[in-house]
PDB file of N, CA, C and O in Angstrom, chain B, residues numbered from 101:
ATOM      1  N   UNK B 101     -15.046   6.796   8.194  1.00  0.00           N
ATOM      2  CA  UNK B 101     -15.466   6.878   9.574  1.00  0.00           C
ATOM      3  C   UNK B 101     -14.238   6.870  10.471  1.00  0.00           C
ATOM      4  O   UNK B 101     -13.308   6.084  10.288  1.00  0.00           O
ATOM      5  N   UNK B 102     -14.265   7.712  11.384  1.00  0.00           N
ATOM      6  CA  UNK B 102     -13.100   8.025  12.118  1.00  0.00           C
ATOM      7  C   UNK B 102     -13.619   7.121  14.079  1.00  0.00           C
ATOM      8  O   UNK B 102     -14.568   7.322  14.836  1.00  0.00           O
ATOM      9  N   UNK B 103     -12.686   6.396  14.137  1.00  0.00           N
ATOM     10  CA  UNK B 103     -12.400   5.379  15.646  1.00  0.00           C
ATOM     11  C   UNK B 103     -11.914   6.352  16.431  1.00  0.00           C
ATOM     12  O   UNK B 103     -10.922   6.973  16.051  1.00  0.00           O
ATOM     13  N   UNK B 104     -12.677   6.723  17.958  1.00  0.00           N
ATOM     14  CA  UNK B 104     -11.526   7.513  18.476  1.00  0.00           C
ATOM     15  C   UNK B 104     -12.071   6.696  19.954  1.00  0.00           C
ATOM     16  O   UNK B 104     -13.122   6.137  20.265  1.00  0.00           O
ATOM     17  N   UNK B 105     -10.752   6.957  20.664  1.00  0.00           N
ATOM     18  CA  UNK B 105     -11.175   5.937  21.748  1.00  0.00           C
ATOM     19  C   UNK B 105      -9.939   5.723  22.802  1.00  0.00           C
ATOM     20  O   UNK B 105      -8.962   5.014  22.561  1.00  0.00           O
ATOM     21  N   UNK B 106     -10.102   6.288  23.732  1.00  0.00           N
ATOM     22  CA  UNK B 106      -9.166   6.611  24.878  1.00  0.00           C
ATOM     23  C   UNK B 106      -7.852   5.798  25.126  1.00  0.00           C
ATOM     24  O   UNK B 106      -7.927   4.571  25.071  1.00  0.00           O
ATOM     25  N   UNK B 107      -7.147   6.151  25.284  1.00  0.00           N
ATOM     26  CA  UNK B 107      -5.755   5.262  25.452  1.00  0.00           C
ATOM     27  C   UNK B 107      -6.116   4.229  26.524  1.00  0.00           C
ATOM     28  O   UNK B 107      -5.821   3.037  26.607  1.00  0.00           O
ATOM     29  N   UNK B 108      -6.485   4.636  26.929  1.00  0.00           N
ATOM     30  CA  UNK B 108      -7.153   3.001  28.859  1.00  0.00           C
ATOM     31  C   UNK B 108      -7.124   2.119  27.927  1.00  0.00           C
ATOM     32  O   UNK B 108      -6.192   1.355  27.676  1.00  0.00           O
ATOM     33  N   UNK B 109      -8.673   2.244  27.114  1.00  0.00           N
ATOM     34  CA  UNK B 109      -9.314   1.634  26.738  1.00  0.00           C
ATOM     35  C   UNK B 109      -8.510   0.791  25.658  1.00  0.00           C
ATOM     36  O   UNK B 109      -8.496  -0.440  25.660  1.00  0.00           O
ATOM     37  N   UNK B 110      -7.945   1.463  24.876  1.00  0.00           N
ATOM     38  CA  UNK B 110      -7.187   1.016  23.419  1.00  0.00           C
ATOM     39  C   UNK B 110      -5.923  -0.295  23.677  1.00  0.00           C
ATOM     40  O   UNK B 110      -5.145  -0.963  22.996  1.00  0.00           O
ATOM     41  N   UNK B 111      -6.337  -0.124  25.156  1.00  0.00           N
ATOM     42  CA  UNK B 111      -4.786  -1.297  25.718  1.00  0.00           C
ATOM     43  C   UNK B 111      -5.520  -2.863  25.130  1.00  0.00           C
ATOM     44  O   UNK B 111      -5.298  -3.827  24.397  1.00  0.00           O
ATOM     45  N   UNK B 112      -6.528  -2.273  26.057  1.00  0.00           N
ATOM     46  CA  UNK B 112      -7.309  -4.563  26.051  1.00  0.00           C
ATOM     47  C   UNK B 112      -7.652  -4.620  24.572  1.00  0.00           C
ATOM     48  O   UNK B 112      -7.874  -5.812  24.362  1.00  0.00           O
ATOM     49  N   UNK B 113      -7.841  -3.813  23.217  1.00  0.00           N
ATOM     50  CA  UNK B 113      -8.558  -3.718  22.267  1.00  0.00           C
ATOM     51  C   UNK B 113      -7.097  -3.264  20.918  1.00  0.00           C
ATOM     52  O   UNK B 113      -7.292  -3.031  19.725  1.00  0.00           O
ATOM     53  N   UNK B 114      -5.915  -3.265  21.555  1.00  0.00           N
ATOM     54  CA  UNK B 114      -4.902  -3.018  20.266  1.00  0.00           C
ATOM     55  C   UNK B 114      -4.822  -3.871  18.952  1.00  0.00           C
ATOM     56  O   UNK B 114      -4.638  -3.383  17.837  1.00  0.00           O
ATOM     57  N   UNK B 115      -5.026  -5.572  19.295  1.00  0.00           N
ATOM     58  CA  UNK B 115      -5.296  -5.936  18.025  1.00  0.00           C
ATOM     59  C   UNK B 115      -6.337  -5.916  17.200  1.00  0.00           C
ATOM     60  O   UNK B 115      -6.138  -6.308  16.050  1.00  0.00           O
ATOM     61  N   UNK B 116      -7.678  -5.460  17.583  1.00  0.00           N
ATOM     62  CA  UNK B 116      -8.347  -5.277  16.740  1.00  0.00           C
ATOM     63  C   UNK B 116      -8.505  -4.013  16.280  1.00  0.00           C
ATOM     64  O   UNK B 116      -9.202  -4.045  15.266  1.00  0.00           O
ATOM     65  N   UNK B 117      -8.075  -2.590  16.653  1.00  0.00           N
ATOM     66  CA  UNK B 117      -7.558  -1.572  16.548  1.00  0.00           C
ATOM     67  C   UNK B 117      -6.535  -1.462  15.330  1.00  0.00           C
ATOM     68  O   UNK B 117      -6.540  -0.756  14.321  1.00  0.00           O
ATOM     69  N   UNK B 118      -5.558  -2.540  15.862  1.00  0.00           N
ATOM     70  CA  UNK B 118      -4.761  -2.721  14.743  1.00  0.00           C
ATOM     71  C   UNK B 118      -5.422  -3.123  12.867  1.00  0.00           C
ATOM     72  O   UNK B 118      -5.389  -2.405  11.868  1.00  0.00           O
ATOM     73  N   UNK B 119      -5.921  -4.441  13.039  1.00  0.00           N
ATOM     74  CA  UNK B 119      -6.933  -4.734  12.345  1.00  0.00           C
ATOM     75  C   UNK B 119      -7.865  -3.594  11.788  1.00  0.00           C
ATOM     76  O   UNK B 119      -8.519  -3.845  10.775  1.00  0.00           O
ATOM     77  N   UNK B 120      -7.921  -2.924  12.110  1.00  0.00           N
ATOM     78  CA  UNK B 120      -9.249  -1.636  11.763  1.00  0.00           C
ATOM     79  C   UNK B 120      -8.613  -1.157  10.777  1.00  0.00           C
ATOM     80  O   UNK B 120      -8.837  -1.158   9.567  1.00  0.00           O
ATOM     81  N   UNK B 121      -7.294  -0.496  11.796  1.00  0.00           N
ATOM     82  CA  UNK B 121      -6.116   0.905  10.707  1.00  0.00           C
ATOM     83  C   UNK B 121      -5.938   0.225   9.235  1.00  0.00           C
ATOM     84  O   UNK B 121      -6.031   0.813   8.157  1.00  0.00           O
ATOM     85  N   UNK B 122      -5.640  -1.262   9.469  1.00  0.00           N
ATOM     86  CA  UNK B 122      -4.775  -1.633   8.392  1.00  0.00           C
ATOM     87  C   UNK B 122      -6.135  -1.660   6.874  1.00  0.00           C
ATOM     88  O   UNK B 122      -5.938  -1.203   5.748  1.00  0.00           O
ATOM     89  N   UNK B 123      -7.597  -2.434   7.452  1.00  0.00           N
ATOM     90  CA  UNK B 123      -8.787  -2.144   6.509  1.00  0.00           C
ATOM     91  C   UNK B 123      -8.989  -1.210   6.512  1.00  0.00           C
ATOM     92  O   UNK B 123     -10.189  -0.971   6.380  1.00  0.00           O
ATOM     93  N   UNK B 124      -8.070  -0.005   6.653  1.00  0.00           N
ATOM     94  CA  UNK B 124      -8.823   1.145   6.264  1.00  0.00           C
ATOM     95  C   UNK B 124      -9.034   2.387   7.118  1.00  0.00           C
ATOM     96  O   UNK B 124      -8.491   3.488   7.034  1.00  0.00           O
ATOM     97  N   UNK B 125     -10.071   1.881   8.065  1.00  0.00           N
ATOM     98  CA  UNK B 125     -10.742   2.938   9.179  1.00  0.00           C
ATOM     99  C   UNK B 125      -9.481   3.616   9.774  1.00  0.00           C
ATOM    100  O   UNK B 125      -8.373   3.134  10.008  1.00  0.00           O
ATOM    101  N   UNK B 126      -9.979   4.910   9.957  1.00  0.00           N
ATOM    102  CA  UNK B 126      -8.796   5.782  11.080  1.00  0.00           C
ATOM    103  C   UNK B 126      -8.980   5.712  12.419  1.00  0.00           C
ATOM    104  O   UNK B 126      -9.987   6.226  12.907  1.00  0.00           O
ATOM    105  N   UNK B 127      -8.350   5.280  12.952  1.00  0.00           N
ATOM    106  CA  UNK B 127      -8.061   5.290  14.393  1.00  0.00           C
ATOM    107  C   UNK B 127      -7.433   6.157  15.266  1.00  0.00           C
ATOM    108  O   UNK B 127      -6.213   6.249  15.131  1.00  0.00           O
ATOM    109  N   UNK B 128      -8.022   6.888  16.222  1.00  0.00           N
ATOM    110  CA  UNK B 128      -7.560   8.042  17.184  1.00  0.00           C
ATOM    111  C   UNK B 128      -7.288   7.487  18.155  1.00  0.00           C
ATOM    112  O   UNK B 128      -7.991   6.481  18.246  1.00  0.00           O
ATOM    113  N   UNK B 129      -6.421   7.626  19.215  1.00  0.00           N
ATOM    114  CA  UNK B 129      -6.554   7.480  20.559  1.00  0.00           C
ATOM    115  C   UNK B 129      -6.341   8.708  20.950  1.00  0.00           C
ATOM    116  O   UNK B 129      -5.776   9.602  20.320  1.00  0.00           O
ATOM    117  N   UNK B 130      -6.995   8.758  22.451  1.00  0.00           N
ATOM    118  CA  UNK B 130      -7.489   9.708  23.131  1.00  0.00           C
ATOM    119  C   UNK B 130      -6.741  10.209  24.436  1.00  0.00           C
ATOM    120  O   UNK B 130      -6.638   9.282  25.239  1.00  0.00           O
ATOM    121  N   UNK B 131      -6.388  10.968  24.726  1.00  0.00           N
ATOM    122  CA  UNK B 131      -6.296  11.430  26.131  1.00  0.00           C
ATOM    123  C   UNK B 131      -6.776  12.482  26.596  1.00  0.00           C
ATOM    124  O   UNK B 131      -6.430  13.584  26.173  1.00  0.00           O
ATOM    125  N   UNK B 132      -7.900  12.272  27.812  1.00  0.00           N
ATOM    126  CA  UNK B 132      -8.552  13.483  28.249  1.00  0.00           C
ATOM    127  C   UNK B 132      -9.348  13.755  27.090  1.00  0.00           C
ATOM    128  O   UNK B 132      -9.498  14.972  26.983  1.00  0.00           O
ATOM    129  N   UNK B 133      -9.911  13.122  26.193  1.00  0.00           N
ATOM    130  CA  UNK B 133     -10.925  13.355  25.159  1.00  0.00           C
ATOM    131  C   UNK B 133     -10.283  14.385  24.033  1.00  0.00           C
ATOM    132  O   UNK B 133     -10.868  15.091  23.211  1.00  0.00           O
ATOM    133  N   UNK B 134      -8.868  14.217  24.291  1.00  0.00           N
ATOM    134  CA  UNK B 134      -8.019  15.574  23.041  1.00  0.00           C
ATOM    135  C   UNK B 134      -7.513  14.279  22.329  1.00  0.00           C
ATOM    136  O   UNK B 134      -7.207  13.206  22.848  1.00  0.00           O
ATOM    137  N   UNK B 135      -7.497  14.694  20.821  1.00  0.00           N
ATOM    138  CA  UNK B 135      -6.860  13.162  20.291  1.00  0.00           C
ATOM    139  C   UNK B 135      -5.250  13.512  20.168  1.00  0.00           C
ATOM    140  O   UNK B 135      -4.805  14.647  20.003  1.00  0.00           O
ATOM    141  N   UNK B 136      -4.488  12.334  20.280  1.00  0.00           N
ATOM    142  CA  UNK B 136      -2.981  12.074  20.331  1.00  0.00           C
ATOM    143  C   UNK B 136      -2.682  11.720  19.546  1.00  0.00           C
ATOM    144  O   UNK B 136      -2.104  12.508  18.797  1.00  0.00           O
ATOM    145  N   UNK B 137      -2.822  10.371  19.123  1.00  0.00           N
ATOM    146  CA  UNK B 137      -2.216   9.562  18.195  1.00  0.00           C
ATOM    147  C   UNK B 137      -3.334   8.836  17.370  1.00  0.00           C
ATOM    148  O   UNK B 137      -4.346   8.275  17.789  1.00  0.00           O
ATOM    149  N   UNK B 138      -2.815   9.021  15.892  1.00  0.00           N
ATOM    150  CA  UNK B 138      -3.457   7.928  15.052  1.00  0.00           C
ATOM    151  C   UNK B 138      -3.012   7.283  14.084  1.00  0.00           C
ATOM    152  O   UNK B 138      -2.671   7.710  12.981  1.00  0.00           O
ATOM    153  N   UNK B 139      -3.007   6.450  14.400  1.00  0.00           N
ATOM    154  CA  UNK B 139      -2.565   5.312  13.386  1.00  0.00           C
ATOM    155  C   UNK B 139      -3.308   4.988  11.894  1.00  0.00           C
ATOM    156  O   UNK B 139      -4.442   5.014  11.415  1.00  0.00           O
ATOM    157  N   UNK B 140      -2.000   4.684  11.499  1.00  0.00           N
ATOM    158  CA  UNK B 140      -1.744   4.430  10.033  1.00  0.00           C
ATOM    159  C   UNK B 140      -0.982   3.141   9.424  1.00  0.00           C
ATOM    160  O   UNK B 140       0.143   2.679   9.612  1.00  0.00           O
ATOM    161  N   UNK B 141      -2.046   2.769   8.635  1.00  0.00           N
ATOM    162  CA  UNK B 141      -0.686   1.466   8.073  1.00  0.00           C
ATOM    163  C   UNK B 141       0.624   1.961   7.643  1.00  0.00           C
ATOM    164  O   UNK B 141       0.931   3.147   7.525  1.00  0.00           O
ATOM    165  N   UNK B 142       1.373   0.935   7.417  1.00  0.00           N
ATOM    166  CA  UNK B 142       2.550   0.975   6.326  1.00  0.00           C
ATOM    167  C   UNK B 142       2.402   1.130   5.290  1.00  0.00           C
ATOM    168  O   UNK B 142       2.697   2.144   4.657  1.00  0.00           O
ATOM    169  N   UNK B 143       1.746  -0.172   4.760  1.00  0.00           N
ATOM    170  CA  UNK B 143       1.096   0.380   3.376  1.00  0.00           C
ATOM    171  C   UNK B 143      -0.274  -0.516   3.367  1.00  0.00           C
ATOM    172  O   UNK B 143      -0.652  -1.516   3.977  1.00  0.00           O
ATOM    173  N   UNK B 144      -0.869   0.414   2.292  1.00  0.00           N
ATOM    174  CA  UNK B 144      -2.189  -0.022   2.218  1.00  0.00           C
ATOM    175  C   UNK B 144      -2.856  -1.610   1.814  1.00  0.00           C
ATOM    176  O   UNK B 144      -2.660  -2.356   0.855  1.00  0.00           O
ATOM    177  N   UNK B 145      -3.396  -1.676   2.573  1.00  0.00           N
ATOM    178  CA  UNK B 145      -4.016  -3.302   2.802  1.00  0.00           C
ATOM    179  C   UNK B 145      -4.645  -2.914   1.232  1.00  0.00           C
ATOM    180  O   UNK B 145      -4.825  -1.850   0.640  1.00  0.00           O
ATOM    181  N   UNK B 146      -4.873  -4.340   0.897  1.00  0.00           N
ATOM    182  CA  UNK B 146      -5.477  -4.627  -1.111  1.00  0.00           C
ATOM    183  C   UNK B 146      -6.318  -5.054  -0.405  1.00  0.00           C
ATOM    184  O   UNK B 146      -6.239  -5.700   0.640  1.00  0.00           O
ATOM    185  N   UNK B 147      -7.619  -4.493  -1.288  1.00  0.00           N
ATOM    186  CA  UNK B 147      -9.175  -5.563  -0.905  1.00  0.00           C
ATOM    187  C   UNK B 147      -9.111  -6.310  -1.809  1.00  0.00           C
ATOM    188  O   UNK B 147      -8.292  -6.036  -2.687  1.00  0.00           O
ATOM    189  N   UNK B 148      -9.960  -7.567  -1.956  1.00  0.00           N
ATOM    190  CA  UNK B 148     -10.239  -8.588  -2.898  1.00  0.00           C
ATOM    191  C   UNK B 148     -10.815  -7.546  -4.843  1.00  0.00           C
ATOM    192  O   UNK B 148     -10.642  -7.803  -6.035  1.00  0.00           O
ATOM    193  N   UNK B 149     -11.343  -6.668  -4.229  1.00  0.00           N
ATOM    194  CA  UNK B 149     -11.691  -5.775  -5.412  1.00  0.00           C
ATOM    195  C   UNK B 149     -10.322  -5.495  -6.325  1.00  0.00           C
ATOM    196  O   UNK B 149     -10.009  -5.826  -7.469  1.00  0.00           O
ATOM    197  N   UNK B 150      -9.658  -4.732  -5.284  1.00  0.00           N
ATOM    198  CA  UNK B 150      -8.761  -3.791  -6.070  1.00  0.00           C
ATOM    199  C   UNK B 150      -7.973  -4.567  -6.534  1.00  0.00           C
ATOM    200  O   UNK B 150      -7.521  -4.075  -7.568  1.00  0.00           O
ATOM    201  N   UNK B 151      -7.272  -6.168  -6.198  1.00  0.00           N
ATOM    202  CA  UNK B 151      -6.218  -7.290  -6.864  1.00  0.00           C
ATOM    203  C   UNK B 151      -7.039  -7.671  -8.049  1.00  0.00           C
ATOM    204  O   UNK B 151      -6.463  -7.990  -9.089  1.00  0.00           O
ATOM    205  N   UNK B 152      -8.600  -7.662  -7.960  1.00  0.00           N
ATOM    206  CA  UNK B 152      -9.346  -8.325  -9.382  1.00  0.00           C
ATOM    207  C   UNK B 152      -9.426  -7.136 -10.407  1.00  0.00           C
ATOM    208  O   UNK B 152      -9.232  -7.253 -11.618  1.00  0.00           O
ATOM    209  N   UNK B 153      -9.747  -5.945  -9.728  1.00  0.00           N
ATOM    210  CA  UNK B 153      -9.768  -5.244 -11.398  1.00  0.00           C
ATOM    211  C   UNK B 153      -7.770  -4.902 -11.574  1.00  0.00           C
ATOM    212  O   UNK B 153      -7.267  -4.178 -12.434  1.00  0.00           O
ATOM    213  N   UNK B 154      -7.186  -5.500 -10.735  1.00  0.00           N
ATOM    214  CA  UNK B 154      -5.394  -5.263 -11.315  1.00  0.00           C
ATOM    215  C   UNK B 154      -5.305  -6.556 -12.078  1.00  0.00           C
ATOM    216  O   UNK B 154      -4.566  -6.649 -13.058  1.00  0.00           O
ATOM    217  N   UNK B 155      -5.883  -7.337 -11.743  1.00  0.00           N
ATOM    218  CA  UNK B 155      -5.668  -8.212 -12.365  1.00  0.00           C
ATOM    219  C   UNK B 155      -6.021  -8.321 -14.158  1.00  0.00           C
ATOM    220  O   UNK B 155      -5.283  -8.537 -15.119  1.00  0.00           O
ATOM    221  N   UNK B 156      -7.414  -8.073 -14.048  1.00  0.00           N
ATOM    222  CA  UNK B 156      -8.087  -7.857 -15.279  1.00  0.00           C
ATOM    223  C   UNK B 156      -7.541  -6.675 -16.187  1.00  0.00           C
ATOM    224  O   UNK B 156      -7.295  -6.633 -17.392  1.00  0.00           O
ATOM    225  N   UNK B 157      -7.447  -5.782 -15.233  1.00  0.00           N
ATOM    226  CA  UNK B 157      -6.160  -5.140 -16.023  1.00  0.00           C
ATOM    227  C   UNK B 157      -4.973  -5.669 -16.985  1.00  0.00           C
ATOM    228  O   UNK B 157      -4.678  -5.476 -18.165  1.00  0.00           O
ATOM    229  N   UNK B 158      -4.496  -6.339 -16.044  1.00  0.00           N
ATOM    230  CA  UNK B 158      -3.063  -6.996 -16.530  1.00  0.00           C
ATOM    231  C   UNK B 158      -3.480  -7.876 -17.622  1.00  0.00           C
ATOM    232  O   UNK B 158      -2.618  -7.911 -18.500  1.00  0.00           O
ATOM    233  N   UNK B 159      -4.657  -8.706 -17.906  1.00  0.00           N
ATOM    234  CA  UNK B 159      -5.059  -9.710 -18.545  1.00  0.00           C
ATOM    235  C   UNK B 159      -5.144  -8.956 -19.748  1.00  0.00           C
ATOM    236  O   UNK B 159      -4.608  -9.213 -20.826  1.00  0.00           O
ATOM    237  N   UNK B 160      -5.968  -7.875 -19.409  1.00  0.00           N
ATOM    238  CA  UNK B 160      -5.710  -7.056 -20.847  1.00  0.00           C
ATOM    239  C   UNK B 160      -5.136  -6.403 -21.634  1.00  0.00           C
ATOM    240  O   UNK B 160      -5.386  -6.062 -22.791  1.00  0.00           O
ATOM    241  N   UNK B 161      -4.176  -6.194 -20.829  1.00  0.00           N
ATOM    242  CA  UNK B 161      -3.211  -5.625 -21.397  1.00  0.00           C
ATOM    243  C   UNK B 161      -1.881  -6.777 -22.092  1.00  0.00           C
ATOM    244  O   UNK B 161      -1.062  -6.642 -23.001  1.00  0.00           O
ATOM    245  N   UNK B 162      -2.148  -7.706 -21.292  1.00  0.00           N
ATOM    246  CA  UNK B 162      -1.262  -9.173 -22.486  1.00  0.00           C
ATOM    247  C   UNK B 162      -2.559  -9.593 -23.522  1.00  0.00           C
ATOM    248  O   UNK B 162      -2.189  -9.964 -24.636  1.00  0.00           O
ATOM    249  N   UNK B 163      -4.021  -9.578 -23.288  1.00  0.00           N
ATOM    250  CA  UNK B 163      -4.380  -9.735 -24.741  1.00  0.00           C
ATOM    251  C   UNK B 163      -4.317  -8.822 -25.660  1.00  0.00           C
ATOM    252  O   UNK B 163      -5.112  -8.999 -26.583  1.00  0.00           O
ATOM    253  N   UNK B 164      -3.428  -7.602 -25.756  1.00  0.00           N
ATOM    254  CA  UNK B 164      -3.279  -6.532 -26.622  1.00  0.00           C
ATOM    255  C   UNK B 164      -4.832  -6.006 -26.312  1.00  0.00           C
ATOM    256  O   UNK B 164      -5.546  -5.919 -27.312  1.00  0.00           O
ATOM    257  N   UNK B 165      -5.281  -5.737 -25.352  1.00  0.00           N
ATOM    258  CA  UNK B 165      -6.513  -5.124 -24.935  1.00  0.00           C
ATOM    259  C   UNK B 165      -6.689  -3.589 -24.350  1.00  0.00           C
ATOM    260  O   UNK B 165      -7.577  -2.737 -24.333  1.00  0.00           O
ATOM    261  N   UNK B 166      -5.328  -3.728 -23.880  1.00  0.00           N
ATOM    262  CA  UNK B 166      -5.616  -1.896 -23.173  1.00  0.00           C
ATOM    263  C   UNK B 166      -5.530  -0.781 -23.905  1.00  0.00           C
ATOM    264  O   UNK B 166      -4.554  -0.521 -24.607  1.00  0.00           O
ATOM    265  N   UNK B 167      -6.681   0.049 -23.774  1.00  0.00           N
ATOM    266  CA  UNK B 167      -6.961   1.114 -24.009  1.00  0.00           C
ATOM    267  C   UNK B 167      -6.729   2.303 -23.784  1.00  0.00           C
ATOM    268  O   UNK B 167      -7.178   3.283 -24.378  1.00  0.00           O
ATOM    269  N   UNK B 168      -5.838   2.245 -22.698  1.00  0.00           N
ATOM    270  CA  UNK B 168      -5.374   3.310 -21.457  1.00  0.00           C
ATOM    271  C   UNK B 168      -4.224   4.095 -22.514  1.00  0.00           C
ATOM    272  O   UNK B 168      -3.882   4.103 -23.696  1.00  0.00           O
ATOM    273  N   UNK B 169      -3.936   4.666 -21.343  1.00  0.00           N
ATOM    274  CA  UNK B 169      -2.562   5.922 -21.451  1.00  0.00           C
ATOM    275  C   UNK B 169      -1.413   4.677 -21.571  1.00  0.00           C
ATOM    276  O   UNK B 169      -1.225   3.770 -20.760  1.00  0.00           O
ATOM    277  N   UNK B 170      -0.849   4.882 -22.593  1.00  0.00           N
ATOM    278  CA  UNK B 170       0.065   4.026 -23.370  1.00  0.00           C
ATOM    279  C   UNK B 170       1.742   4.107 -22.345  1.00  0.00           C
ATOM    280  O   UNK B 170       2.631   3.256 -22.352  1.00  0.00           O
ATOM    281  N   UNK B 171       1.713   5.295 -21.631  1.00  0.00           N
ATOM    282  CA  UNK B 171       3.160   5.598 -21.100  1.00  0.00           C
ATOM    283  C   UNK B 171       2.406   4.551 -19.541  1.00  0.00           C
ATOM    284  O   UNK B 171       3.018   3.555 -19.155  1.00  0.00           O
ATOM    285  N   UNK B 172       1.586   4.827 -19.111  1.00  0.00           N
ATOM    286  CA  UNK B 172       0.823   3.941 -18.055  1.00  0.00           C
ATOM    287  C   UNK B 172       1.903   2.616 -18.140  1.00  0.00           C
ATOM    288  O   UNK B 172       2.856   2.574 -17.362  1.00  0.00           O
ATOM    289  N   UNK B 173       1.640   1.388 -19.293  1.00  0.00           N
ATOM    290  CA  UNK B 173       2.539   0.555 -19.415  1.00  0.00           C
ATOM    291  C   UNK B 173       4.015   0.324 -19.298  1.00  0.00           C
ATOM    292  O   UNK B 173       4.622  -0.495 -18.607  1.00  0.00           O
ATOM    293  N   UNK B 174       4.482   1.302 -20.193  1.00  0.00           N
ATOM    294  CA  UNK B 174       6.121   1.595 -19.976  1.00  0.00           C
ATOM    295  C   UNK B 174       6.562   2.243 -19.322  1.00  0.00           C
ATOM    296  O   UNK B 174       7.750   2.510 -19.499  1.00  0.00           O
ATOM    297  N   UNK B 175       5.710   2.946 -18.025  1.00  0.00           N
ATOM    298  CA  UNK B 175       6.427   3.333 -16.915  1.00  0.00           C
ATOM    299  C   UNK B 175       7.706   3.186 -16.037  1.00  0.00           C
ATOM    300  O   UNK B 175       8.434   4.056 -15.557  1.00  0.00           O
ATOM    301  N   UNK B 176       7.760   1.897 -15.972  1.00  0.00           N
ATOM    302  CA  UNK B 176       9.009   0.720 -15.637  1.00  0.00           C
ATOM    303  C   UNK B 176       9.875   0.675 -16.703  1.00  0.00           C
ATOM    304  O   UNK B 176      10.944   0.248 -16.267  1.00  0.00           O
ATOM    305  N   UNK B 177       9.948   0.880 -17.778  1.00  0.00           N
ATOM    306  CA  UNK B 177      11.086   0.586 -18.867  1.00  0.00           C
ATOM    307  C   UNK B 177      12.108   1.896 -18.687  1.00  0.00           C
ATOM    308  O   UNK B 177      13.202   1.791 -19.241  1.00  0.00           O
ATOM    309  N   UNK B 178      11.751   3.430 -17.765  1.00  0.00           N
ATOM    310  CA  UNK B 178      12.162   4.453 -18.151  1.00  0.00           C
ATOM    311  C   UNK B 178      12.819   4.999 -17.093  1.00  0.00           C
ATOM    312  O   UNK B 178      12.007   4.902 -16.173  1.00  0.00           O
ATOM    313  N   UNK B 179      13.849   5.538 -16.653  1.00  0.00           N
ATOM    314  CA  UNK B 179      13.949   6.510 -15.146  1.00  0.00           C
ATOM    315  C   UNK B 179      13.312   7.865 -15.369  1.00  0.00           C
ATOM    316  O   UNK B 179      12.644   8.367 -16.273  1.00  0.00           O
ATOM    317  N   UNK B 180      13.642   8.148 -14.533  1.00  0.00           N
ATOM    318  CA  UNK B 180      13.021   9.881 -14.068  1.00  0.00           C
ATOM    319  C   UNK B 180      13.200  11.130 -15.072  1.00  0.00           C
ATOM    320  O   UNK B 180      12.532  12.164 -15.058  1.00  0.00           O
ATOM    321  N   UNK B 181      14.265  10.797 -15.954  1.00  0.00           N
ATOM    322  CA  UNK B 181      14.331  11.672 -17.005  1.00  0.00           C
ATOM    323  C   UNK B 181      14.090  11.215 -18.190  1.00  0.00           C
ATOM    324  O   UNK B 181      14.436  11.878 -19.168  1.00  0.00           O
ATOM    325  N   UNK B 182      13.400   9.902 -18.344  1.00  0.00           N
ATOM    326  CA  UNK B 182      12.586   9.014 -19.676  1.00  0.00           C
ATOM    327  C   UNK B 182      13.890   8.660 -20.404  1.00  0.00           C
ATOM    328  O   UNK B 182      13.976   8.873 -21.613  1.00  0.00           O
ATOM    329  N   UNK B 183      14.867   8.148 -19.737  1.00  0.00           N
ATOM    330  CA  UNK B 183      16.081   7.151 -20.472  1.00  0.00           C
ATOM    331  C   UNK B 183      16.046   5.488 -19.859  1.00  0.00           C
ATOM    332  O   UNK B 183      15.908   5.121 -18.692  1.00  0.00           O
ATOM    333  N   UNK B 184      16.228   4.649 -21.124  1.00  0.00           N
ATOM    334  CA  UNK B 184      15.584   3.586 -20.396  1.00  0.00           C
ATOM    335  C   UNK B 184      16.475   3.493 -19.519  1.00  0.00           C
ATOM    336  O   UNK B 184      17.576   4.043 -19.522  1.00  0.00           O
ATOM    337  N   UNK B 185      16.073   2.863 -18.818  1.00  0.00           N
ATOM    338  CA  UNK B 185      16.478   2.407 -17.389  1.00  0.00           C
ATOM    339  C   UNK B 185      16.900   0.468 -17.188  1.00  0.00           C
ATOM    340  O   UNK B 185      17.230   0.018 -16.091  1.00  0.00           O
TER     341      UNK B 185
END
């Protein structure tokens, strides 16, 4: 769902605006009803979801549990041309 909502307006309402971008929602501001600017986090806010299945992830993968794409894991052991690093 896209926020769009006039620059006037967006003054008295920036921190919760702010708050919006960072959970997610896109935020427009407006001038003359043409949109200008929209904001974007830095980086993406973690929901409580996405830290529990990383987590459970991780759990399984120290009980010798993962099933996945095997290079997935040793991603970090390698640089850009697959020499360890």
């Amino acid at each position: 769902m896209t926020i769009q909502i006039p620059i006037s307006q967006a003054k008295a309402k920036l921190t919760e605006l702010v708050r919006l971008s960072e959970g997610g929602e896109e935020v427009v501001l407006t001038r003359h009803g043409r949109a200008v600017i929209r904001f974007e986090p830095v980086c993406a806010a973690s929901t409580r979801e996405k830290r529990r299945a990383a987590l459970e992830e991780l759990s399984g993968i120290l009980k010798g549990e993962y099933d996945g794409p095997s290079e997935r894991v040793t991603d970090f052991l390698y640089d850009e041309n697959g020499l360890p690093g």
